[in-house]
VOLUM-890563 format. One record per residue: z, x, y of N, C-alpha, C in turn. Coordinates in steps of 0.02 Angstrom, whole numbers, padded with zeros to 5 digits, always signed. Atoms other than C-alpha are relative to their C-alpha. Layout:
BEGIN
ZXYZXYZXY;...
***
This chain:
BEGIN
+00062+00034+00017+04681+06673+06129-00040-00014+00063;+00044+00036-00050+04537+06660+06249-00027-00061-00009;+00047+00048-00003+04444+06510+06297-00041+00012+00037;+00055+00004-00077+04286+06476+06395+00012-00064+00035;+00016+00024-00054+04267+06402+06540-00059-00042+00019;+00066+00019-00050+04173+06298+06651-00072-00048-00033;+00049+00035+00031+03985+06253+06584-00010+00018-00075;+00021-00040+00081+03993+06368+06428+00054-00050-00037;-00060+00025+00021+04169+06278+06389-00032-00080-00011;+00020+00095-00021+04087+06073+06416-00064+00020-00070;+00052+00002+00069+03930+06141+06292+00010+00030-00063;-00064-00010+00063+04061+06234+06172+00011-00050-00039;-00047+00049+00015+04166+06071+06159-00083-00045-00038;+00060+00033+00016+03991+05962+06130-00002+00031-00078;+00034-00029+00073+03921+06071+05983+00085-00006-00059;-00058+00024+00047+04101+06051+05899+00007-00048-00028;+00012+00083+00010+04104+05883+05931-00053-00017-00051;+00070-00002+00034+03936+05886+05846+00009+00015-00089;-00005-00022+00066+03976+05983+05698+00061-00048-00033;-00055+00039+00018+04166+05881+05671-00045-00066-00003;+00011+00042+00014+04078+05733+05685-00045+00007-00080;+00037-00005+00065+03950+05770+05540+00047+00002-00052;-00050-00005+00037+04103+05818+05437+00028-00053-00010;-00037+00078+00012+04181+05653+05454-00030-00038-00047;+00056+00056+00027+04035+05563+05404-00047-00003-00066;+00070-00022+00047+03934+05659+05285+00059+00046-00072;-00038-00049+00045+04100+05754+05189-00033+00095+00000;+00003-00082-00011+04075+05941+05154-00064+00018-00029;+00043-00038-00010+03960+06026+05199-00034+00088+00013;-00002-00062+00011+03879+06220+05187-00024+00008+00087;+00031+00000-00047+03830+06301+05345-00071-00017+00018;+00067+00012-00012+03657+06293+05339-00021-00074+00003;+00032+00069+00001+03639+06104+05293+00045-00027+00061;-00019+00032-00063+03769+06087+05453-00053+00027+00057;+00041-00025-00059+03648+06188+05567-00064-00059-00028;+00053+00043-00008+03496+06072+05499+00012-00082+00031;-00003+00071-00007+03575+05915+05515+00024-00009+00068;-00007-00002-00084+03650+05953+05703-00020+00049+00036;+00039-00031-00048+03506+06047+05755+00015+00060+00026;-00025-00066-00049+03600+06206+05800-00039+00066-00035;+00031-00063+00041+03556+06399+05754+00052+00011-00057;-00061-00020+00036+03632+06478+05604+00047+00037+00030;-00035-00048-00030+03718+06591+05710+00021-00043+00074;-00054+00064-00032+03780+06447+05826+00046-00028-00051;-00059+00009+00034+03860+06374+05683+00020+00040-00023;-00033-00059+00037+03923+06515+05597+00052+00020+00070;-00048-00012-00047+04014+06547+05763+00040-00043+00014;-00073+00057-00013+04105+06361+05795+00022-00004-00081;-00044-00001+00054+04149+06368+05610+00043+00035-00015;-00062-00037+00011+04234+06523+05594+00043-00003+00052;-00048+00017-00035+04307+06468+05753+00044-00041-00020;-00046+00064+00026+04356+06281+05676+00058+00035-00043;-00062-00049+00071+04441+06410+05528+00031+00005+00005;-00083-00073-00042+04552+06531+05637+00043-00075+00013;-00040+00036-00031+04607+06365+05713+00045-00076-00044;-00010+00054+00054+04626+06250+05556-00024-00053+00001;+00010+00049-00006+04532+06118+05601-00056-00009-00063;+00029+00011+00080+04422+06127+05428+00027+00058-00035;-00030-00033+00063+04448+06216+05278-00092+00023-00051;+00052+00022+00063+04334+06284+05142+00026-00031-00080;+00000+00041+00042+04314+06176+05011-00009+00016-00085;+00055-00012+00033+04191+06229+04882-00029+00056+00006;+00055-00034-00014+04040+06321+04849-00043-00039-00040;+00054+00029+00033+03869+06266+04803-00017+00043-00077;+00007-00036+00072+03866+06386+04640-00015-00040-00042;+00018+00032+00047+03852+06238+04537-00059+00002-00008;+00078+00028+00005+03689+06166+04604-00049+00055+00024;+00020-00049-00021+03640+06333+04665-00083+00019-00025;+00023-00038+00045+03468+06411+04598-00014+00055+00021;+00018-00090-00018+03406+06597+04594+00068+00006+00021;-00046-00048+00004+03502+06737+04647+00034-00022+00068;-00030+00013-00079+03607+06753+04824+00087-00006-00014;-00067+00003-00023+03792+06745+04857+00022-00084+00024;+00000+00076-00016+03856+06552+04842+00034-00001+00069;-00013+00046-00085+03866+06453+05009+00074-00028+00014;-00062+00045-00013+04034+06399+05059+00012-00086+00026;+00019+00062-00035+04050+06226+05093+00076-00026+00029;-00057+00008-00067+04159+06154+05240+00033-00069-00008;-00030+00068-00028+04262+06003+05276+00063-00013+00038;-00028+00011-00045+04379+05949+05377+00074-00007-00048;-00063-00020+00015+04567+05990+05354+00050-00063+00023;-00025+00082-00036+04661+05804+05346+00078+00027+00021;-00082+00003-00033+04823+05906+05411-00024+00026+00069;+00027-00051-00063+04721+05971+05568+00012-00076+00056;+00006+00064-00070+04767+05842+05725-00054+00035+00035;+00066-00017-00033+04619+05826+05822+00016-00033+00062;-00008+00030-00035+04673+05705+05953+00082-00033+00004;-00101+00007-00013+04863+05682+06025-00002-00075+00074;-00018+00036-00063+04929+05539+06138+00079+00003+00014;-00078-00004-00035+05083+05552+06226+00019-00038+00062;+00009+00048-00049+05176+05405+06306+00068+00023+00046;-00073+00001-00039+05320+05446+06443+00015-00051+00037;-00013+00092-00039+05402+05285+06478+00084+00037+00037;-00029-00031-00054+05544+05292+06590+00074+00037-00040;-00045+00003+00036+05686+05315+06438-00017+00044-00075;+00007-00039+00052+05585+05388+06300-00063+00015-00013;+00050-00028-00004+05425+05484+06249-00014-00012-00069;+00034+00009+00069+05315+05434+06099-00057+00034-00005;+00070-00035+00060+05174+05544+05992-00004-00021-00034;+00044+00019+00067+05037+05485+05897-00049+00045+00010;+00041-00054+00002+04938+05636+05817-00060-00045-00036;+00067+00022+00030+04749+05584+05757-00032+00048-00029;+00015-00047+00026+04663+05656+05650-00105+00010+00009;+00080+00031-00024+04449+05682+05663-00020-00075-00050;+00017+00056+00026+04427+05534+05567+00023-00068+00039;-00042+00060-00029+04531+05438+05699+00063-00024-00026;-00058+00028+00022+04673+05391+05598+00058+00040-00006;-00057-00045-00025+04846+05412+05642+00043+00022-00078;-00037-00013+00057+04936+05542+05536+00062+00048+00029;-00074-00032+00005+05095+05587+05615+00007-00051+00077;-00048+00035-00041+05220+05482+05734+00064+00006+00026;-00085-00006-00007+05379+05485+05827+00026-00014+00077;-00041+00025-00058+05494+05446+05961+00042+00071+00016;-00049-00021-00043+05617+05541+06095+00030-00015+00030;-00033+00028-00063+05742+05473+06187+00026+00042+00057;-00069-00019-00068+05821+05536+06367+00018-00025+00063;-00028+00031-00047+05923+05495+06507-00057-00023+00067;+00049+00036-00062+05822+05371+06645-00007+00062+00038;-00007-00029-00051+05886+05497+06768-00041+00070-00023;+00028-00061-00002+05793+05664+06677-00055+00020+00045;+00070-00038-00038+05670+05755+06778-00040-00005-00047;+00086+00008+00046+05475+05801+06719+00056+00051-00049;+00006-00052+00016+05545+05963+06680+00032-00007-00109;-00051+00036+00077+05673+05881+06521-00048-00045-00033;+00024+00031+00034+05554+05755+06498-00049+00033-00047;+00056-00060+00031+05404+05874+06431+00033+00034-00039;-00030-00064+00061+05546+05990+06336-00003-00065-00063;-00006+00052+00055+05573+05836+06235-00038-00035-00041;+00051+00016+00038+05394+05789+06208-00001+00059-00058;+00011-00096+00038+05362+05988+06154+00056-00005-00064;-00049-00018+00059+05525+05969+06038-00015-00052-00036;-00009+00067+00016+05477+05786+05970-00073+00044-00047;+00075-00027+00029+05273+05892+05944+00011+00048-00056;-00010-00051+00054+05352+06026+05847+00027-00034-00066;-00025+00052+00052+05455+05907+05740-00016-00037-00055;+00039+00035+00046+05324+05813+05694-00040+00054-00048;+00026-00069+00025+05225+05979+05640+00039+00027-00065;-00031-00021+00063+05382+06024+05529+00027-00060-00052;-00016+00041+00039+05411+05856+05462-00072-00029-00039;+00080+00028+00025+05204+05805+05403-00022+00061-00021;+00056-00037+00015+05135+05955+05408-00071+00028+00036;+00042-00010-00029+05033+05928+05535-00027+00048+00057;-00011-00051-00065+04957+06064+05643-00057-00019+00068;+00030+00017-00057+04872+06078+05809-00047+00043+00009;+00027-00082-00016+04781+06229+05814-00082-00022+00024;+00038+00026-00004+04619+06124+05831-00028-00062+00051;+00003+00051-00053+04673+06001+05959-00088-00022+00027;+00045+00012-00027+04510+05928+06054+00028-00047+00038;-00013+00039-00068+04592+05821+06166+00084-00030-00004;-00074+00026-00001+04774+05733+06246-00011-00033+00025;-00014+00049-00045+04806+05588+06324+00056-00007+00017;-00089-00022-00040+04972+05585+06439-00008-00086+00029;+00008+00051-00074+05009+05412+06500+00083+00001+00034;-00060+00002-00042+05156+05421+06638+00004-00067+00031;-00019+00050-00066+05242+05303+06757-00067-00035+00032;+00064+00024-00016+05106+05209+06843+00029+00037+00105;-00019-00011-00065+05211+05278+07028+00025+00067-00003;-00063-00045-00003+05305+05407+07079-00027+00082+00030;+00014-00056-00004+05277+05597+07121-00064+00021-00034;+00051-00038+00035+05092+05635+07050-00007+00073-00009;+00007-00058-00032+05091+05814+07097+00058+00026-00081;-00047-00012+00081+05233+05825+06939-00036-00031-00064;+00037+00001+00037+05111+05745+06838-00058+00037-00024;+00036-00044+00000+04983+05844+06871+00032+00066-00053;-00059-00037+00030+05147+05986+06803-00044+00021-00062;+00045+00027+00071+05106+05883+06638-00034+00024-00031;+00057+00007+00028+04952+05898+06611-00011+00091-00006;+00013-00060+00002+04956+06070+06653+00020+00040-00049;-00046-00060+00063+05088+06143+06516-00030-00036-00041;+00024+00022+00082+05007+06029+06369-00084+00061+00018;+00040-00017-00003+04854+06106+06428-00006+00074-00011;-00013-00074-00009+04896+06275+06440+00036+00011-00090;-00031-00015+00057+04998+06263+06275-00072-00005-00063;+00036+00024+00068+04864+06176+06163-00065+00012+00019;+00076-00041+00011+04695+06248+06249-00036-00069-00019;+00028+00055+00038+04633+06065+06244-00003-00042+00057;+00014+00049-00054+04564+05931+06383+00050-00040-00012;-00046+00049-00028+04681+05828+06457-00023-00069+00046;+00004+00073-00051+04676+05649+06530+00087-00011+00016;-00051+00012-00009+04809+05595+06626-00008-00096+00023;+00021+00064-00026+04839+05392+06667+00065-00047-00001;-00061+00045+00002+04971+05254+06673-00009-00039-00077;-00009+00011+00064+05062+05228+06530-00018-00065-00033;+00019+00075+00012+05060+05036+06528-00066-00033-00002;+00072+00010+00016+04885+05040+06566-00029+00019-00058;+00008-00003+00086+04851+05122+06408+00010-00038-00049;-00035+00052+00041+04966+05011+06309-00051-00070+00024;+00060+00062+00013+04848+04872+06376-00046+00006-00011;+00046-00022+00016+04702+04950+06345-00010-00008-00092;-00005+00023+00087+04765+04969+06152+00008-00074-00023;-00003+00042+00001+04801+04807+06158-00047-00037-00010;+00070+00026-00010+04639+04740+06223-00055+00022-00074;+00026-00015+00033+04553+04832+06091+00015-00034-00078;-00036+00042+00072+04664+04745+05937+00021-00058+00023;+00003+00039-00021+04643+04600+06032-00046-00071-00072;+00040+00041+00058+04596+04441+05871-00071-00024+00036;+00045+00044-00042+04458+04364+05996-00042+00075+00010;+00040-00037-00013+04317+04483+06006-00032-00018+00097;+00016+00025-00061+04270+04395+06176+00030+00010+00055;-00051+00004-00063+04422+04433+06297-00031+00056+00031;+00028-00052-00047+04339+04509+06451+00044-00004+00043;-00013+00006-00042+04458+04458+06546+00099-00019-00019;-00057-00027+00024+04666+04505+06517+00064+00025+00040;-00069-00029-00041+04833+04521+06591+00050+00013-00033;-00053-00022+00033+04966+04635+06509+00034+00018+00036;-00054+00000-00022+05129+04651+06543+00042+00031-00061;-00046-00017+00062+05265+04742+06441+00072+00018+00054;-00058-00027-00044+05428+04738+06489+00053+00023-00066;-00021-00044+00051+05547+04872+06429+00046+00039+00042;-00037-00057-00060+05648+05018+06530-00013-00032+00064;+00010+00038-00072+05533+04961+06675-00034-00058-00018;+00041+00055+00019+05404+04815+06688-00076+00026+00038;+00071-00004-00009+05209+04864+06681-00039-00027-00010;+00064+00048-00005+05054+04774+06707-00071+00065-00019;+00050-00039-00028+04884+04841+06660-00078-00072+00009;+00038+00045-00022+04727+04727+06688-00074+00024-00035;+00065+00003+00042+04552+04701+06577-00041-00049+00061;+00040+00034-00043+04432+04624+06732-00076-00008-00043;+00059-00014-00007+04249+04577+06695-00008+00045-00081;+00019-00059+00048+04257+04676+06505+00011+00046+00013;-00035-00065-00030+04329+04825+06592+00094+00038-00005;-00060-00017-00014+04491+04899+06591-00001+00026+00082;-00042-00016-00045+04562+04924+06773+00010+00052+00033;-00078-00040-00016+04634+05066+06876+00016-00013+00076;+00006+00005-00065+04598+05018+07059-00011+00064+00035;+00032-00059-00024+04549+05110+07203+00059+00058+00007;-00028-00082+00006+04719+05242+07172+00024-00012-00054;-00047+00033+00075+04771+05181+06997+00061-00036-00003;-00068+00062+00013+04897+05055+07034-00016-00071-00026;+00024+00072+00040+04800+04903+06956+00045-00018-00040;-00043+00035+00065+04919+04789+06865+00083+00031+00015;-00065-00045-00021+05081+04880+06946+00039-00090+00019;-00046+00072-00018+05170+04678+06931+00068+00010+00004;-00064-00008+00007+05318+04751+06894+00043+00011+00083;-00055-00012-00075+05378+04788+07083-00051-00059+00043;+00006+00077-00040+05312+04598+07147+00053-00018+00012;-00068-00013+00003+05456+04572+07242+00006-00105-00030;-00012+00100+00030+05530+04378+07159+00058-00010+00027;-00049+00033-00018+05700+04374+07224+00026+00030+00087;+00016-00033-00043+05692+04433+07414+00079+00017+00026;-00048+00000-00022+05839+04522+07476+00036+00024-00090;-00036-00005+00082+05890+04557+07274+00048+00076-00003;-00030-00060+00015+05938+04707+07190-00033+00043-00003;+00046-00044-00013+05890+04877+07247-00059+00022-00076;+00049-00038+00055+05726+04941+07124+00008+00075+00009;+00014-00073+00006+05694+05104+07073-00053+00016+00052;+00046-00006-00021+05540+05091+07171+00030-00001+00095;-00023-00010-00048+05662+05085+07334-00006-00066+00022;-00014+00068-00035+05630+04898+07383+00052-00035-00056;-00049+00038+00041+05741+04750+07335-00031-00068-00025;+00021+00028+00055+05712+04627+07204-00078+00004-00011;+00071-00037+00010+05547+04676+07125+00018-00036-00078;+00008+00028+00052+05521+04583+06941+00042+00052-00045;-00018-00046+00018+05582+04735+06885+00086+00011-00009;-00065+00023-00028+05759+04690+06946+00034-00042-00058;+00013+00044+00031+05753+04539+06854-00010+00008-00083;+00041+00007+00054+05659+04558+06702-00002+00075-00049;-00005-00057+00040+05662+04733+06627+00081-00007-00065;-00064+00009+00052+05783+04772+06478+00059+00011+00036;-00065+00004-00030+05911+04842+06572+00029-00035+00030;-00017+00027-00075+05919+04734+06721+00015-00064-00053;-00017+00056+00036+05921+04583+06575+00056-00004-00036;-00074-00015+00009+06074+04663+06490+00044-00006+00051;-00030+00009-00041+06146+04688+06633+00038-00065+00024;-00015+00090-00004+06162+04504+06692+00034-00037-00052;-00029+00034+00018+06200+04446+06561+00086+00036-00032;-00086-00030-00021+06380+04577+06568+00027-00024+00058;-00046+00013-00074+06399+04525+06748+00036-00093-00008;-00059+00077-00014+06420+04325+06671+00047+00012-00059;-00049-00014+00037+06529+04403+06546-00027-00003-00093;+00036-00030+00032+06421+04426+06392-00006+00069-00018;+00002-00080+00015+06452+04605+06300-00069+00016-00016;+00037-00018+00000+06275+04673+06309-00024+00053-00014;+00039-00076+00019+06240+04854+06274-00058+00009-00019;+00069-00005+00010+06101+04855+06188-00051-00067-00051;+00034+00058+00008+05949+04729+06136+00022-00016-00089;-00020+00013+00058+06017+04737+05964+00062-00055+00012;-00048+00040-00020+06176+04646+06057-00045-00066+00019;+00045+00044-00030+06054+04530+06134-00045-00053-00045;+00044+00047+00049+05955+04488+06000+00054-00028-00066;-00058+00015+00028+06135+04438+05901+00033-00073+00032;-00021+00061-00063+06177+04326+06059-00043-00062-00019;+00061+00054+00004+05996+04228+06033-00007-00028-00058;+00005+00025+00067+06023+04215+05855+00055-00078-00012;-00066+00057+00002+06189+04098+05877-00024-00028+00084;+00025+00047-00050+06097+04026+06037+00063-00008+00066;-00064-00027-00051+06224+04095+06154-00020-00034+00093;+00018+00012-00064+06198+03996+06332-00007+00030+00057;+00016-00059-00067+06231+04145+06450-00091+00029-00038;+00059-00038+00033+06094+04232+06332-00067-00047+00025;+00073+00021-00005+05954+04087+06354+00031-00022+00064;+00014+00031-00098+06011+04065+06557-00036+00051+00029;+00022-00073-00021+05976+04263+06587-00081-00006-00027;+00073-00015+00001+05823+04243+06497-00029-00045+00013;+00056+00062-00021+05737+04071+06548+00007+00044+00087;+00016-00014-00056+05781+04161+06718-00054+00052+00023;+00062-00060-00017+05688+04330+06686-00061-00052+00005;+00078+00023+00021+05538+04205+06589-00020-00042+00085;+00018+00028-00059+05539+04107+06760-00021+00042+00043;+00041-00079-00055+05523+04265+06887-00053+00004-00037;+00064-00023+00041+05376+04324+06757-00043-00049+00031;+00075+00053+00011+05284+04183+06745-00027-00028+00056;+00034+00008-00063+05295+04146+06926-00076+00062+00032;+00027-00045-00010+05230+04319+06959-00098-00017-00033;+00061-00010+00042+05082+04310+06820-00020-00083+00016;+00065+00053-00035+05027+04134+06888-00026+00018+00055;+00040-00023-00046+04985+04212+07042-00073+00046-00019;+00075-00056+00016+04876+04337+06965-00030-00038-00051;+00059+00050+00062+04807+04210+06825-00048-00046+00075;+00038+00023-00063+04756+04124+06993-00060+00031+00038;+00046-00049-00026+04683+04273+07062-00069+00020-00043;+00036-00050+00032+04595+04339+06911-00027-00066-00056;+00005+00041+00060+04609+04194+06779-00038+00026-00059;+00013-00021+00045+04598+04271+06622+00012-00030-00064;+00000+00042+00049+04588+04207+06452+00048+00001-00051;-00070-00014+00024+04755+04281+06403+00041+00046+00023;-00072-00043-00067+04918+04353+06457+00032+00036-00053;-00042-00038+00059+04998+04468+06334+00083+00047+00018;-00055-00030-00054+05178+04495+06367+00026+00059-00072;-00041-00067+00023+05249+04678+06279+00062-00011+00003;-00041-00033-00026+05378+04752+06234+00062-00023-00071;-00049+00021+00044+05535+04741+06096+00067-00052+00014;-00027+00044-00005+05620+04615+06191-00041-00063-00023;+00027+00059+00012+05493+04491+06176-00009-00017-00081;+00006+00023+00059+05511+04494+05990+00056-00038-00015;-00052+00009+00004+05679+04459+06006+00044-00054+00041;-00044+00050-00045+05687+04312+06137-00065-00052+00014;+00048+00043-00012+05580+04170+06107+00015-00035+00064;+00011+00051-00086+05644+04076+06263-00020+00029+00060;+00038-00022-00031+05591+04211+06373-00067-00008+00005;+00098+00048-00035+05385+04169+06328-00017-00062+00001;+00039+00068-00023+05438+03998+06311-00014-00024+00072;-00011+00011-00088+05495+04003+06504-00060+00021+00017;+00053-00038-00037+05349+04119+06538-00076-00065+00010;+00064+00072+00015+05226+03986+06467+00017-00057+00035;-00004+00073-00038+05304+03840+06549-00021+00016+00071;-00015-00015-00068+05317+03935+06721-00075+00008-00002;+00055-00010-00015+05127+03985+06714-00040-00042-00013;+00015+00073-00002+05089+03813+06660-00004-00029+00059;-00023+00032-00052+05160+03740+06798-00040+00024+00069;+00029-00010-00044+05080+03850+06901-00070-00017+00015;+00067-00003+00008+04915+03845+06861-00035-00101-00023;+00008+00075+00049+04923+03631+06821-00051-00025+00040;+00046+00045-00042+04820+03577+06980-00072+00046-00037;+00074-00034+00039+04676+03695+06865+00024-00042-00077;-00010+00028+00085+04674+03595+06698-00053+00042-00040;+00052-00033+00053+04540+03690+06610+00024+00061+00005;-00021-00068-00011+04620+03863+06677+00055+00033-00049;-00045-00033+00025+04751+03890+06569-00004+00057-00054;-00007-00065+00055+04782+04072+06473+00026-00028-00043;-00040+00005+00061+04816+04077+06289+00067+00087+00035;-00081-00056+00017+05014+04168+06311+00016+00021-00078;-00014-00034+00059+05048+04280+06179+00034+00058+00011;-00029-00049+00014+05153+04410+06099-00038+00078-00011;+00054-00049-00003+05073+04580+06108-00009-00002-00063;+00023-00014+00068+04992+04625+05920+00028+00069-00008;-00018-00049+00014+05064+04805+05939+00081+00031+00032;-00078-00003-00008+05234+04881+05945+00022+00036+00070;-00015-00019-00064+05305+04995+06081-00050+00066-00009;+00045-00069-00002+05187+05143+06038-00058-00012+00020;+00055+00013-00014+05050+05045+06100-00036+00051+00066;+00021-00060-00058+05037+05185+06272-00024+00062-00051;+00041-00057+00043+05003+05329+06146-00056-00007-00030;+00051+00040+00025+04897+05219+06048-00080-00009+00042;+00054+00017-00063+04783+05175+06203-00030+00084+00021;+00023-00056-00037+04785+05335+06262-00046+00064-00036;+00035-00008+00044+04704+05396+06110-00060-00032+00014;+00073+00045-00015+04549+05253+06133-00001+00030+00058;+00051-00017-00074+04532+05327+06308-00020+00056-00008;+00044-00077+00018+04500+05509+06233-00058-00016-00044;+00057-00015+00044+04376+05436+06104-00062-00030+00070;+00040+00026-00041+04301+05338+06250-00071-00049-00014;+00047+00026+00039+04194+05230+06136-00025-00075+00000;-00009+00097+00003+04231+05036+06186-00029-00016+00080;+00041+00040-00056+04130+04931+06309+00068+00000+00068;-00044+00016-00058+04308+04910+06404+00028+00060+00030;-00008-00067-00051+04301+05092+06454-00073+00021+00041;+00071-00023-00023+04128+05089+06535+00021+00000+00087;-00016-00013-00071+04162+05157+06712+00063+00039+00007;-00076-00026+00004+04343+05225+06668-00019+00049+00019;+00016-00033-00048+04368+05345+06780+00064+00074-00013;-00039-00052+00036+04451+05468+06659-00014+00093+00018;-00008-00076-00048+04499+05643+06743+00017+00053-00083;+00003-00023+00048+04447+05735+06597-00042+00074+00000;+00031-00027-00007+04395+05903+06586-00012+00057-00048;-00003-00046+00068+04328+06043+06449+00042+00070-00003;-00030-00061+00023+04415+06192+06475+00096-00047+00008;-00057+00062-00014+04591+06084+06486+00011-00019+00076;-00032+00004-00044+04628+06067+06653-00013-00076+00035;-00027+00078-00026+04658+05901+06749-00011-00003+00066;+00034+00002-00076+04627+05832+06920+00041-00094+00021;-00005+00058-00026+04701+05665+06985-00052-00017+00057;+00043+00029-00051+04567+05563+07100+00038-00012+00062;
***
């Protein structure tokens, strides 16, 4: 399959855009009343349609034969194919990879998870998206052939140059613009957006999980700083001299506060821990190792995020993640500790809260940064380009 390129490829993608959108909005339609209503030639549309065809992203529907009059050969009429994904997000967190497929209407119609080992390379991680993409394809139905865009959110650190990899094989596979960005930043981004308060310009997320990520809503904006590490709280070091991080220094919140590092602790005071299902069993019968390990993470946190409520003071703190459903004394600590911090400000204090979305919230987000449609992406500095290819700043 060829594609174009370059400027033909950016005013391609447009007139698509153009025509899919009318489809959304207006239902099915013949060619001709799509060339009047988005301005194109008949022989412009007649060319992205039988393209949309080959690729499944509409279907014919109909024909006008009913309302037809006089003679002629009835009109086919078009619409949009609700098994055609139009828009993919893909989250690689440090343990497992989540897809959410979209469809042109925006709404998600296929989902799923991957798990693998912390220690995998890109190279495992990406087979596992690709086998998780096909999966979903043979379990919905849903195909790709139509793609118009991905969103990848990775690590917020680490080797870019392997991200870049990324972006390159989805791109190359699915013939479809790529954004690449930090995962957690996404996940706050979705967040921000299904945020109850229409007003929050101003936002500090946190999800802790495998690792611990921050992303940051300034001013009505989402974040990335001047190399995209905005909101990177998770390696603030809190216990100096601690336990080595992944990130190569020692104690880093991350240490502390992530799922593992919170299991962990609480095996080293003798507490069987394995997994948060163990954990959240412990908290149920109010197990005292269980609420020491965690008033200790909620303490590191909340120290951490009063510094930056200090810095930034925002009108809420949203802590992530499937532990926090599962350990109220962790945001009660968090709340007391950022209380405390912030007490010589009496009017300053953030509403603390539980995020509103689950752990798929990075795919989720990373979706809103391909539609690019919300006041809190105005400036986002999304490395996006029409024939697929990618670019880190």
């Amino acid at each position: 399959m060829s594609t174009p390129n370059g400027a033909h490829a950016l005013v391609r993608r447009s007139h698509e855009e153009r025509v899919l959108r009318l489809l959304r909005r207006h239902g099915a339609q013949s060619r001709n009343e799509i060339a009047t209503r988005v301005g194109l030639s008949r022989t412009t549309v007649s060319e992205i349609t039988s393209d949309l065809l080959g690729r499944g992203a509409i279907r014919v529907v109909d024909t006008d034969a009913v309302e037809r009059i006089g003679s002629g050969r009835p009109a086919e009429r078009l619409a949009l194919d609700p098994g055609s994904g139009q828009y993919m997000g893909v989250d690689f967190g440090h343990r497992r990879v989540n897809v959410l497929v979209a469809d042109a209407s925006h709404d998600i119609i296929a989902s799923g998870t991957s798990r693998y080992d912390e220690s995998a390379g890109w190279p495992e991680r990406v087979q596992a998206g690709m086998a998780l993409i096909d999966r979903l394809s043979a379990d919905t139905g849903v195909h790709y052939g139509a793609l118009q865009a991905i969103g990848i959110g990775v690590p917020g650190w680490g080797d870019r140059s392997r991200a870049d990899g990324v972006a390159e094989v989805f791109a190359e596979r699915f013939h479809a613009a790529v954004i690449v960005d930090n995962h957690v930043r996404f996940a706050g981004l979705a967040e921000a957006l299904h945020a109850q308060s229409d007003s929050v310009r101003d936002l500090i997320y946190l999800r802790l999980s495998d690792g611990v990520g921050g992303g940051l809503v300034v001013g009505g904006q989402l974040v990335r700083g001047f190399k995209g590490y905005a909101g990177e709280l998770g390696h603030v070091t809190v216990v100096p001299g601690g336990a080595q991080c992944r990130c190569g220094k020692r104690g880093c919140v991350e240490t502390v506060a992530s799922v593992p590092a919170i299991l962990g602790r609480c095996r080293e005071l003798g507490l069987p821990t394995e997994t948060l299902d163990d954990l959240g069993a412990a908290v149920e019968i109010a197990h005292p190792v269980a609420d020491q390990v965690l008033r200790a993470a909620g303490a590191a946190i909340g120290r951490v995020l009063g510094a930056a409520a200090m810095t930034l003071n925002p009108s809420e703190i949203v802590l992530a993640g499937d532990i926090v459903k599962i350990a109220p004394a962790l945001v009660q600590q968090v709340t007391a500790t950022v209380t405390y911090e912030l007490s010589w400000l009496t009017d300053a204090a953030p509403v603390i809260r539980p995020a509103l979305l689950s752990d798929d919230g990075g795919a989720l987000g990373a979706i809103a940064a391909l539609f690019h449609e919300s006041p809190l992406l105005a400036g986002y500095e999304a490395d996006i380009t029409a024939d697929g290819g990618r670019r880190w700043p």
